[in-house]
C-alpha positions as CSV (number, residue, x, y, z in Angstrom):
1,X,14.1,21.1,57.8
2,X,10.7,21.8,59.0
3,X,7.5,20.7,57.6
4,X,6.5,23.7,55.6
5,X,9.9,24.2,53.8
6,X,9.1,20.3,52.5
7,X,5.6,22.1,51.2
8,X,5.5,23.5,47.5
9,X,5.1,27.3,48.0
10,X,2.0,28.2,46.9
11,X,1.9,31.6,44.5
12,X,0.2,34.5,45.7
13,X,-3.4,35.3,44.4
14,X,-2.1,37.8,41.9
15,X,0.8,35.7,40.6
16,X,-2.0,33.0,39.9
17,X,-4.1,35.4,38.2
18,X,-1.4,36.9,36.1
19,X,0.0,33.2,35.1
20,X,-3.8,32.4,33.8
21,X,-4.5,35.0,32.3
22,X,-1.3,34.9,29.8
23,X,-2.2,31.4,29.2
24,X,-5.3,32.5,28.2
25,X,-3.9,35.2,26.0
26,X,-1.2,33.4,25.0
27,X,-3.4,30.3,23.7
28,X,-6.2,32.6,21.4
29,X,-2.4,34.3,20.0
30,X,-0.8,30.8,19.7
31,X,-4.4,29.7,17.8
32,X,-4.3,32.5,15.6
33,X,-0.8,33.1,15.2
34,X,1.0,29.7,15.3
35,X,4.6,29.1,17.3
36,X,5.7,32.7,15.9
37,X,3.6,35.3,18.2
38,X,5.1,38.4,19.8
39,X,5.4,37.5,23.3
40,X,5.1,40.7,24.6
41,X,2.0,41.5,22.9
42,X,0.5,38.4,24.8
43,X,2.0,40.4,28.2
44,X,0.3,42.9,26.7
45,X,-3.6,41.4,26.0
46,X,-3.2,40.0,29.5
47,X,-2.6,43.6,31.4
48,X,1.1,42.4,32.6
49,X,4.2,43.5,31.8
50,X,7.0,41.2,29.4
51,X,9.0,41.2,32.9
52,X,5.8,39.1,34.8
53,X,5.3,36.6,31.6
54,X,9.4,35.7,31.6
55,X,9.0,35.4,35.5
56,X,5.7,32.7,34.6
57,X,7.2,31.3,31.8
58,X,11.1,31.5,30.7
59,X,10.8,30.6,27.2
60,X,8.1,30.7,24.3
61,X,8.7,26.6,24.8
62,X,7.4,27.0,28.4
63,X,4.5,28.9,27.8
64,X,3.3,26.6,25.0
65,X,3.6,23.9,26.9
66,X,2.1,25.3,29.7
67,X,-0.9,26.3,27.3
68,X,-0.9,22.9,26.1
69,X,-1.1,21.5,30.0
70,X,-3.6,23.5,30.9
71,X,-6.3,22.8,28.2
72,X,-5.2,19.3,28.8
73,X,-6.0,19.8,32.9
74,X,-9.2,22.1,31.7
75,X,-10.9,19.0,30.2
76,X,-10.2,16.6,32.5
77,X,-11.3,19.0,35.1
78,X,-14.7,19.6,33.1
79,X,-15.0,15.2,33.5
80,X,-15.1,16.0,37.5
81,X,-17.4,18.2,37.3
82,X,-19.7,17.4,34.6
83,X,-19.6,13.7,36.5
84,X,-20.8,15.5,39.7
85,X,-23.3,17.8,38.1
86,X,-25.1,16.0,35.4
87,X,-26.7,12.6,34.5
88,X,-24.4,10.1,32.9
89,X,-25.6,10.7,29.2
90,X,-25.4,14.5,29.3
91,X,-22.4,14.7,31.1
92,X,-20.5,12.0,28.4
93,X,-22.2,14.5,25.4
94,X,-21.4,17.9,27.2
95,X,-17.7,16.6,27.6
96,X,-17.5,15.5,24.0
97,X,-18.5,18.5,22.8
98,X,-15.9,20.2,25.0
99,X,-13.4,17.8,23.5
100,X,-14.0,19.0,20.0
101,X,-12.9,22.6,21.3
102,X,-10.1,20.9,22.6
103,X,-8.9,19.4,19.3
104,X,-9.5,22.8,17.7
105,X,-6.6,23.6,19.9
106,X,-4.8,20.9,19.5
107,X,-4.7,21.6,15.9
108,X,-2.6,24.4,16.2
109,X,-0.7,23.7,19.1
110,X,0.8,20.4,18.6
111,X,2.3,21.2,15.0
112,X,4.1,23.9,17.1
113,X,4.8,22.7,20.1
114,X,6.6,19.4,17.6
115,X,8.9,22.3,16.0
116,X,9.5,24.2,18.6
117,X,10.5,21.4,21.4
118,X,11.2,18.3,18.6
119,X,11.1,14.9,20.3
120,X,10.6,16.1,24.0
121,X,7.1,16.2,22.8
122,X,6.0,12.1,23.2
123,X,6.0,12.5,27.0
124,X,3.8,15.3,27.3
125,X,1.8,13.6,24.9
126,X,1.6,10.4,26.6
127,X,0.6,12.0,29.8
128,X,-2.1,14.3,28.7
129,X,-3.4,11.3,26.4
130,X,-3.3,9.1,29.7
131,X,-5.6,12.1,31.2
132,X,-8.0,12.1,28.4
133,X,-8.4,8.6,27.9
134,X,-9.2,8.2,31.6
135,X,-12.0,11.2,31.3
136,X,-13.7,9.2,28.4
137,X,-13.5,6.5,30.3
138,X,-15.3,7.3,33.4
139,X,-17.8,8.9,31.2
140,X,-18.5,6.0,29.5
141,X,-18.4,3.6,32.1
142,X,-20.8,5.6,34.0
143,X,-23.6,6.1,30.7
144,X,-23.5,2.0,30.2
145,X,-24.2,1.5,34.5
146,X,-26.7,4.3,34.0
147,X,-28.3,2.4,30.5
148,X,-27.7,5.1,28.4
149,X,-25.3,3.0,26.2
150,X,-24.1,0.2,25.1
151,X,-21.6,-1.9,27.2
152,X,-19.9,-2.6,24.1
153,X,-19.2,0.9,23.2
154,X,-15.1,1.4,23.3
155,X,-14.6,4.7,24.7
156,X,-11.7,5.6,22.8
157,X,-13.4,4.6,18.6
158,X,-16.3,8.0,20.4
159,X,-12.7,10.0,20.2
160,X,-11.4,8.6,17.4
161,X,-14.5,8.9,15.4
162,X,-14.3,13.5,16.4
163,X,-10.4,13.3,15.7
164,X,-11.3,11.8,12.7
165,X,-13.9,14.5,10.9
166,X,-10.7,17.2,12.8
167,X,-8.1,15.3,10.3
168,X,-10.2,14.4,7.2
169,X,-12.0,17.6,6.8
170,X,-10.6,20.6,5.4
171,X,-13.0,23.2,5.8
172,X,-13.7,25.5,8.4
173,X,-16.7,24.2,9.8
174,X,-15.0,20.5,10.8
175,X,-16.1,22.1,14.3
176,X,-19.9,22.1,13.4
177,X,-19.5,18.6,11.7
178,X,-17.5,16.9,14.4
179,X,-20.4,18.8,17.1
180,X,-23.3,17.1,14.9
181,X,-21.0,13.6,15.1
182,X,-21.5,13.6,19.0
183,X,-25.1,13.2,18.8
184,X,-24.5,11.1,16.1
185,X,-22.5,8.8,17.9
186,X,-24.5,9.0,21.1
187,X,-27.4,7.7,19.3
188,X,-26.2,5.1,17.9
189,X,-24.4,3.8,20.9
190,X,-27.9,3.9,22.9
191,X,-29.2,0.0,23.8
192,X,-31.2,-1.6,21.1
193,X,-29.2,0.1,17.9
């Protein structure tokens, strides 16, 4: 066996393109529509044919998970950059506020993917809680060596308090709430308070 049959074959451009942009279709029908959308109308939105989404993804279980994964890999992602691009503090508020989109998601998501796969949830769970929980981390770690915040600040209680306002409120603005909460929070975790 030679060395680039060991190697993962990497899809072509269009393949790529295709795949993301039925995640992206299929996660605005998923958010509007819950676990029951027509899949071909999210082949449909995203310009491809029912024939390329069953190639991508074999089931409706598969492509909600793979929605599910990718907003998961999308904020972590936004961590790397936001670390690399902005100053400790804004980077830990910009990514906050990017985690309120993702519970948003979440929200509608999760209820699904739990009825739709059953138990076979925990482990992706675990794993894209592992990622988060290592994003808020860094960005925390990195706003108390900068003296933006506290050292005693526990990274997780910033999440818990925006998951929180998601669960307890009702309304349709628990978005604009939980957004207000982050600088909120990031106030009151500066040194001196």
């Amino acid at each position: 066996m030679t060395d680039s049959t060991l190697k993962e074959k990497k899809p072509r451009a269009d393949a790529q393109r295709n795949r993301e942009r039925i995640l992206e279709e299929a996660k605005k029908a998923f958010t509007l529509g819950g676990a029951d959308i027509s899949l071909e109308e999210v082949a449909r939105q995203a310009g491809v044919g029912p024939g390329t989404l069953y190639r991508h993804f074999a089931t409706r279980e598969a492509l909600l998970e793979s929605v599910y994964r990718a907003e998961v890999e999308r904020l972590a992602g936004e961590e790397r950059r936001l670390t690399e691009e902005l100053p400790a503090h804004e980077a830990l508020r910009k990514w906050m506020l990017l985690f309120v989109d993702y519970i948003a998601t979440k929200k509608i998501i999760a209820p699904a993917l739990n009825s739709i796969v059953g138990g076979a949830t925990n482990e992706l769970f675990e794993c894209s809680g592992a990622q988060i929980k290592a994003a808020i981390n860094t960005l925390v770690s990195r706003a108390v060596e900068s003296g933006d915040i506290r050292a005693d600040v526990e990274p997780l209680d910033l999440l818990r308090a925006l998951v929180g306002v998601s669960n307890v409120a009702s309304a349709p603005d628990w978005q604009q709430s939980a957004r207000r909460l982050v600088d909120i929070l990031l106030l009151g975790s500066k040194p001196g308070n």
